[in-house]
C-alpha positions as CSV (number, residue, x, y, z in Angstrom):
1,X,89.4,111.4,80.6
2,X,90.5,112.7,83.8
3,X,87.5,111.8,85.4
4,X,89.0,108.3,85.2
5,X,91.6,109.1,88.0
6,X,91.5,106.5,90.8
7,X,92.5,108.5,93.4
8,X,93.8,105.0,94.0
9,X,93.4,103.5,92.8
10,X,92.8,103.2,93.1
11,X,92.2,103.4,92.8
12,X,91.6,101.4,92.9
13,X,90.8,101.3,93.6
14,X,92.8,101.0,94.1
15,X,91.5,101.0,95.7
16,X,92.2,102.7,97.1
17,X,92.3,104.9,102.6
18,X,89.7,106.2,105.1
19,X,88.9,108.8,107.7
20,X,91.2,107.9,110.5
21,X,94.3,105.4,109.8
22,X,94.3,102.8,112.4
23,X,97.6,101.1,112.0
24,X,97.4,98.7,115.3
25,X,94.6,97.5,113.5
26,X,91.0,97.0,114.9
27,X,89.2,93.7,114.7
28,X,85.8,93.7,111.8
29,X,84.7,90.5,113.0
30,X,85.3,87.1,111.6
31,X,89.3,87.1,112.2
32,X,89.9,90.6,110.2
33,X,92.0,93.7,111.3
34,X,91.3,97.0,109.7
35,X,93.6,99.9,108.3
36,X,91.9,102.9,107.1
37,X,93.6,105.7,105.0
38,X,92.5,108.7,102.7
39,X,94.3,109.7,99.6
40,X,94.7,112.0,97.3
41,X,95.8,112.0,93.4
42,X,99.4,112.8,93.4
43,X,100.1,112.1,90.1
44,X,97.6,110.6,86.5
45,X,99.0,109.6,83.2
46,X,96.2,108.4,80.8
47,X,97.3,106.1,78.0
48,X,94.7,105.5,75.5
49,X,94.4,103.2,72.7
50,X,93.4,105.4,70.4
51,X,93.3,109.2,71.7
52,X,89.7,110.5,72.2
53,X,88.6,107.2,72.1
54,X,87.4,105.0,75.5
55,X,88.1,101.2,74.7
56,X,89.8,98.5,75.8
57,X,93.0,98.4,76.1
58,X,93.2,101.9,77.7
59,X,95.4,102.4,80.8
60,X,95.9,104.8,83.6
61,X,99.1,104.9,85.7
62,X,98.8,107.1,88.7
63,X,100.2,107.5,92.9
64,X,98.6,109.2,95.5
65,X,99.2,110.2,98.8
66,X,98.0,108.3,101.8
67,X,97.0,110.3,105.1
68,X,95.4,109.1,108.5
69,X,92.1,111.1,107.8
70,X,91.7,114.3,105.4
71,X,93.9,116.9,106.7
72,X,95.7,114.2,108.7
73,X,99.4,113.1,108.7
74,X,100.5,111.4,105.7
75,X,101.7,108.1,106.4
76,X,102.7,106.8,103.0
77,X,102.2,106.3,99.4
78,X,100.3,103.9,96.5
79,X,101.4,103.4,92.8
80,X,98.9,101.3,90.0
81,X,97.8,100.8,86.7
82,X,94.4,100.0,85.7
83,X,93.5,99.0,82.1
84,X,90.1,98.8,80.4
85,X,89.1,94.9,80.1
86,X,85.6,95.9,79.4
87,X,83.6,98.7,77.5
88,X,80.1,98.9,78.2
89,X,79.1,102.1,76.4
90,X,81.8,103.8,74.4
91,X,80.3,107.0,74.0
92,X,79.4,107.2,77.7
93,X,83.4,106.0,78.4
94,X,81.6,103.0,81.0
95,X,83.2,99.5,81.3
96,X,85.5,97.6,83.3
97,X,89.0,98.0,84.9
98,X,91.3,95.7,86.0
99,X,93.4,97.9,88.4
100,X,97.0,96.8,90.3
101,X,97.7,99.0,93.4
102,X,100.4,98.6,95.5
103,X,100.8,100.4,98.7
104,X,103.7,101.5,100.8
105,X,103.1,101.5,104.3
106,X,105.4,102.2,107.6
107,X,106.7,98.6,107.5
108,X,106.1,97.4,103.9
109,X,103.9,97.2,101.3
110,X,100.4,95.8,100.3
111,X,99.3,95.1,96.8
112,X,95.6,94.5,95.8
113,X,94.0,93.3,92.7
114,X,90.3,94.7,91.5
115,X,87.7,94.4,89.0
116,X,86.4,97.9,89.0
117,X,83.4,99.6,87.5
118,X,83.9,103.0,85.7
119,X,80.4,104.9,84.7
120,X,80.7,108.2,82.8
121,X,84.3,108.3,82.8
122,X,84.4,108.3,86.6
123,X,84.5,105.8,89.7
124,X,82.2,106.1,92.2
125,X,80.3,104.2,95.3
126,X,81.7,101.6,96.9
127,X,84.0,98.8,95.3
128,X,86.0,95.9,96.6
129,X,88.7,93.6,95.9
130,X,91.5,91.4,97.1
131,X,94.6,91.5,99.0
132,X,97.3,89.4,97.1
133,X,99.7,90.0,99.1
134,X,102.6,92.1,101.0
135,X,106.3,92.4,102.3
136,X,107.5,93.5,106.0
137,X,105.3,93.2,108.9
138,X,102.5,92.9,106.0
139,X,104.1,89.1,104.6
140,X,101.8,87.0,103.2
141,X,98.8,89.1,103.8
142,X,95.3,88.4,102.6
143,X,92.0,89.4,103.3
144,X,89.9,92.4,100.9
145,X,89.8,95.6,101.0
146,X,86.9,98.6,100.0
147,X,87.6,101.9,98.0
148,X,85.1,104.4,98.6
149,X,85.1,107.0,95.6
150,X,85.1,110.8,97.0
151,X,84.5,113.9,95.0
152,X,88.1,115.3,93.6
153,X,89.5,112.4,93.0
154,X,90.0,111.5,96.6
155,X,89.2,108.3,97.9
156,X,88.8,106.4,101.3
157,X,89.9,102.7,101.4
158,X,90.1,100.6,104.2
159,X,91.8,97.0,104.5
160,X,90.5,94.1,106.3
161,X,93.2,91.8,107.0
162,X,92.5,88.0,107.3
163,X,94.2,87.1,110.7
């Protein structure tokens, strides 16, 4: 089950962190600024259901570490939960998370909300989701945001701020 780490998720997702942190923020077109971090698993507490069994219900609480880049400087720090909303295969432990991530930045926070897809006990590709919101310079923010699943548990995630 420790396959099921989001890194970020974050996860989550959480995800959530890319090669190269750009906190002034560079326009993506269409009115959005991005911030890119990478992170890795800092610490993953699984809390199933029913042990040895993948359904819903089951939760992961877990932080990472954020850095500028791999091997870069870290600049701060994410905490979530996902839980299992969905099983598509049991056996297979494949299904649907609903995973919380906030994100503590040099000047506040951002927290994100995702629908995320788990195959084989593990996240992987691509997968998006929202900005709900944030505190200091990062009030009222909105926009999405992209976790890109990495071998070990690492991921890369990079925000794109509605202007």
């Amino acid at each position: 089950m420790r396959r099921l780490a989001v890194g970020t998720f974050v996860a989550v997702a959480v995800a959530l962190v890319g090669a190269g942190a750009t906190f002034a923020g560079s326009d993506h077109g269409h009115g959005h600024r991005g911030l890119t971090f990478f992170s890795t698993e800092n610490a993953f507490a699984p809390l199933p259901v029913t042990a040895g069994k993948f359904s819903v219900g089951d939760r992961v609480v877990f932080s990472d570490d954020l850095f500028t880049a791999k091997g870069g400087v870290q600049v701060g720090t994410d905490g979530g939960e996902c839980t299992t909303v969905r099983v598509t295969d049991a056996a297979a432990a494949s299904g649907v998370l609903q995973c919380l991530v906030t994100f503590s930045l040099p000047g506040g926070q951002i927290t994100t909300q995702a629908l995320n897809t788990l195959t084989g006990g593990g996240f992987a590709g691509a997968q998006t989701g929202a900005i709900t919101g944030g505190t200091g310079r990062y009030r009222g923010a909105t926009g999405q945001f992209t976790v890109d699943f990495l071998s070990g548990g690492a991921t890369n995630i990079t925000f794109y701020l509605d202007d």
